[in-house]
Backbone as ProteinMPNN parsed JSONL, in Angstrom:
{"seq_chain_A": "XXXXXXXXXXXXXXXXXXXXXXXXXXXXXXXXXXXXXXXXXXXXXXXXXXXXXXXXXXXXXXXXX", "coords_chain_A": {"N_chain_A": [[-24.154, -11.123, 16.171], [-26.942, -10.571, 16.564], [-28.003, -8.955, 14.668], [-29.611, -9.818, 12.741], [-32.185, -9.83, 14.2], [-35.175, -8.921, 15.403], [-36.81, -6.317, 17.103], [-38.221, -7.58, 19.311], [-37.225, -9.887, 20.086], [-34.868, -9.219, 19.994], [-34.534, -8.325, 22.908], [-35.056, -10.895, 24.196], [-33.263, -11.822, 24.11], [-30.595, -9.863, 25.174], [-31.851, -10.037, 27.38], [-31.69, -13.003, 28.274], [-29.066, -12.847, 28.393], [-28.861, -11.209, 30.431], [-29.367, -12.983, 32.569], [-27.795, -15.735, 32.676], [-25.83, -14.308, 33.013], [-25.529, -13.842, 35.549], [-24.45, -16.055, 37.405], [-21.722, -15.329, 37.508], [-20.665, -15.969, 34.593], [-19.107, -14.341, 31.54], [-19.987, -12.838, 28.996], [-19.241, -12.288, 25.733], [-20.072, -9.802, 23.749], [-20.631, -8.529, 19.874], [-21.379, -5.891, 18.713], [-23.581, -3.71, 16.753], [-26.307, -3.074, 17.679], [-28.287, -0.915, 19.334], [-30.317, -1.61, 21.716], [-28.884, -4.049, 22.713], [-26.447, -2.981, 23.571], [-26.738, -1.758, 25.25], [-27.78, -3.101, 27.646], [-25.649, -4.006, 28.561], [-22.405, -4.11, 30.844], [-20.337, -3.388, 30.29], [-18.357, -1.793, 27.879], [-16.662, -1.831, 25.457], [-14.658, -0.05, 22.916], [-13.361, 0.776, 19.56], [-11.734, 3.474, 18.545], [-10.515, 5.772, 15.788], [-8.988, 8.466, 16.041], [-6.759, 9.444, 14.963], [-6.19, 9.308, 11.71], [-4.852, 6.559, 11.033], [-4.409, 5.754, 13.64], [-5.559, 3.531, 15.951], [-7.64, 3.747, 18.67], [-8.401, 1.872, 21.598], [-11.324, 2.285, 24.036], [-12.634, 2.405, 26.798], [-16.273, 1.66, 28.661], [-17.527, 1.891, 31.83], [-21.033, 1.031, 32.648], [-23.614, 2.647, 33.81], [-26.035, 1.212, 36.27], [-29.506, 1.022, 35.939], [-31.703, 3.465, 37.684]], "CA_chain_A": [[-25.086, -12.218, 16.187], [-27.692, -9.958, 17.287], [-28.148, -8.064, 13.949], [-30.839, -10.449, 12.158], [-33.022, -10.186, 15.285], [-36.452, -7.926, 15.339], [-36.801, -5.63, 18.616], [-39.08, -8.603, 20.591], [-35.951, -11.271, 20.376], [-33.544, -8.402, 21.1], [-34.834, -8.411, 24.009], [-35.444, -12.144, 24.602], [-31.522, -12.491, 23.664], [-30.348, -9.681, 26.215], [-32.57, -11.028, 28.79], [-30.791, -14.351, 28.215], [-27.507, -13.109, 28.76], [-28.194, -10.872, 31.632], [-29.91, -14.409, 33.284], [-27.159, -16.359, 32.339], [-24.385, -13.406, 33.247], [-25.796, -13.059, 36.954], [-23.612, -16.862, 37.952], [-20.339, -14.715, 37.283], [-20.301, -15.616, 33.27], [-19.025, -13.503, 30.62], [-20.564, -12.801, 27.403], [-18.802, -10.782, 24.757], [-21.124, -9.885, 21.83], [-19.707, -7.383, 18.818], [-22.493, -5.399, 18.121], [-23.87, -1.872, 16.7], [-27.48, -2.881, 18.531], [-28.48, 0.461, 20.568], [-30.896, -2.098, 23.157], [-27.892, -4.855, 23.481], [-25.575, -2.121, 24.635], [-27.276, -0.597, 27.047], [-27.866, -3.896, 28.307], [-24.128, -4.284, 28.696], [-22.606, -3.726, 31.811], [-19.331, -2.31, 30.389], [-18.086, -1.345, 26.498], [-15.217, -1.97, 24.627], [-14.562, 0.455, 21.239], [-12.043, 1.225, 18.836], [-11.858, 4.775, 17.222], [-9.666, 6.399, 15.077], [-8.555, 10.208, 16.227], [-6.51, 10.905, 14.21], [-5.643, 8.585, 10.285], [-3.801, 5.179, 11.123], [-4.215, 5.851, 14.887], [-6.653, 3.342, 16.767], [-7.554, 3.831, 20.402], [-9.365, 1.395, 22.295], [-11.748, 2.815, 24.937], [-13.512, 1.575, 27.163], [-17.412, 2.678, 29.346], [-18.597, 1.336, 32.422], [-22.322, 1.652, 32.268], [-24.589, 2.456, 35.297], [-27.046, 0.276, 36.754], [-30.73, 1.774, 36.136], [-32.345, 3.416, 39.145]], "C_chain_A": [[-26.515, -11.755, 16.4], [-28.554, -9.449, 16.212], [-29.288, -8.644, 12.957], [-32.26, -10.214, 13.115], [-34.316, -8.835, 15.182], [-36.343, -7.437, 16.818], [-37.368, -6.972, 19.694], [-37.754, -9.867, 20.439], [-34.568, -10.432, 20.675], [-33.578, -8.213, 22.43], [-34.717, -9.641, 24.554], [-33.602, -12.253, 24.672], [-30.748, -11.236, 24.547], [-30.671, -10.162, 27.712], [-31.365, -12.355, 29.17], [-29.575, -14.282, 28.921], [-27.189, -12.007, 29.902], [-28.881, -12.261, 32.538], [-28.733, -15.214, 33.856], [-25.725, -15.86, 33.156], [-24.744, -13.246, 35.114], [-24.986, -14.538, 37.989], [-21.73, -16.626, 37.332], [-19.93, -15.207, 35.684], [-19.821, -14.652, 32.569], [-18.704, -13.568, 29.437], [-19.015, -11.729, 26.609], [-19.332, -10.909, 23.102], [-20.515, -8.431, 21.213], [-21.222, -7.299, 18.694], [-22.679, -4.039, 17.475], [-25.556, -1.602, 17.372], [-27.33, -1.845, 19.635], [-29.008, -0.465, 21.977], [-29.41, -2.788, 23.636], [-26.62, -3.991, 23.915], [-26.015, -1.692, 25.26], [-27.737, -1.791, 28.303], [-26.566, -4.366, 29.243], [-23.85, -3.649, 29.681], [-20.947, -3.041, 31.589], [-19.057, -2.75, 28.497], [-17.411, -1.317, 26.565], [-15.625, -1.308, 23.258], [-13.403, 0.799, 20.773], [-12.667, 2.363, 18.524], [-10.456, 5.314, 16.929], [-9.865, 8.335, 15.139], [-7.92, 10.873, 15.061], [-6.314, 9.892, 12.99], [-4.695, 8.05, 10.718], [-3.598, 4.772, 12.359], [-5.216, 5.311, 15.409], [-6.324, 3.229, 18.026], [-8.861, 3.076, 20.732], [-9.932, 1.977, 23.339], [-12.846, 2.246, 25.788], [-14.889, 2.233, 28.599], [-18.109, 1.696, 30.185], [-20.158, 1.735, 32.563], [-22.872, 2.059, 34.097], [-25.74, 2.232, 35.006], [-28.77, 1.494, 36.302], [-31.325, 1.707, 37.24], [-33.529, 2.792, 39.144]], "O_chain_A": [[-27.346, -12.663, 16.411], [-29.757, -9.383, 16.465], [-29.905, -7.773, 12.344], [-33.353, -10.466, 12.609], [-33.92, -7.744, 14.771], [-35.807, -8.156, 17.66], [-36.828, -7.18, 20.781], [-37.949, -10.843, 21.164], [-33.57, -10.776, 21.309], [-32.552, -7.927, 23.046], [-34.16, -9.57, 25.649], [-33.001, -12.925, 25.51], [-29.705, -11.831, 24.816], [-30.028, -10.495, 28.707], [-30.526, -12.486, 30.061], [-29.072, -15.088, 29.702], [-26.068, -11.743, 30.338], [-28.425, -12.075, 33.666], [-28.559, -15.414, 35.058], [-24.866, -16.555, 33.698], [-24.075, -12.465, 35.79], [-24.864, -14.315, 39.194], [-20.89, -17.432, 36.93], [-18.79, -14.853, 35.385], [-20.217, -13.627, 33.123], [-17.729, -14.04, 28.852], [-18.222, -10.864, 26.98], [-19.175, -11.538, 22.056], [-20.066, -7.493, 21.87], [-22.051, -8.205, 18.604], [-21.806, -3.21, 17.731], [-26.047, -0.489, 17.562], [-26.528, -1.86, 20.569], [-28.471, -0.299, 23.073], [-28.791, -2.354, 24.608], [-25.815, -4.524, 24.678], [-25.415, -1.02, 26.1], [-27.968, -1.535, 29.485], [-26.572, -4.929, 30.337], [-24.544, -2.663, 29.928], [-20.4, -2.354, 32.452], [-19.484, -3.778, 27.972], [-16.891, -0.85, 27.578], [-16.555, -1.709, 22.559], [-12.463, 1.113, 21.502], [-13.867, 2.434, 18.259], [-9.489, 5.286, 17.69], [-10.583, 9.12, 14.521], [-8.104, 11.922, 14.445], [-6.166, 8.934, 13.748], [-3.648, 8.67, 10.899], [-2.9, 3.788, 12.599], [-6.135, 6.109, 15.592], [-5.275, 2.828, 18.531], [-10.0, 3.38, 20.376], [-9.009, 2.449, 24.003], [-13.842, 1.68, 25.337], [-14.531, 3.103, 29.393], [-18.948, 0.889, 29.784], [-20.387, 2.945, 32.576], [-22.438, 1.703, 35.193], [-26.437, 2.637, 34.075], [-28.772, 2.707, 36.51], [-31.588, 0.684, 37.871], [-34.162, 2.666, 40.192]]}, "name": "protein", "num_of_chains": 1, "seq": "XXXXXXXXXXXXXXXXXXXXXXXXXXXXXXXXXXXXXXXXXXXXXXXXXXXXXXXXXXXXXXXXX"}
């Protein structure tokens, strides 16, 4: 949903949903945006190791000092 958006509303639209996410909500946006993941406070991915084999994985982030 993210992927029409110019850098100044990628921002406005993480903002949003860490605002929004701080009364125990939770978002889940599909993205390949570099800002709205790093905004994210944990990652979900699929990859393929080895041909026909997907592995979900998953990355809690840390907080910025």
């Amino acid at each position: 949903m993210d992927a029409p958006l110019d850098d100044t509303n990628v921002e406005r639209f993480t903002g949003l949903l860490k605002e929004d996410g701080r009364d125990k909500s939770q978002f889940i946006a599909i993205t390949h945006n570099k800002s709205t993941m790093e905004a994210a406070n944990l990652l979900y991915g699929v990859t393929m190791e080895e041909e026909g084999v997907s592995k979900v994985i998953s990355v809690r982030m840390k907080a910025a000092a």
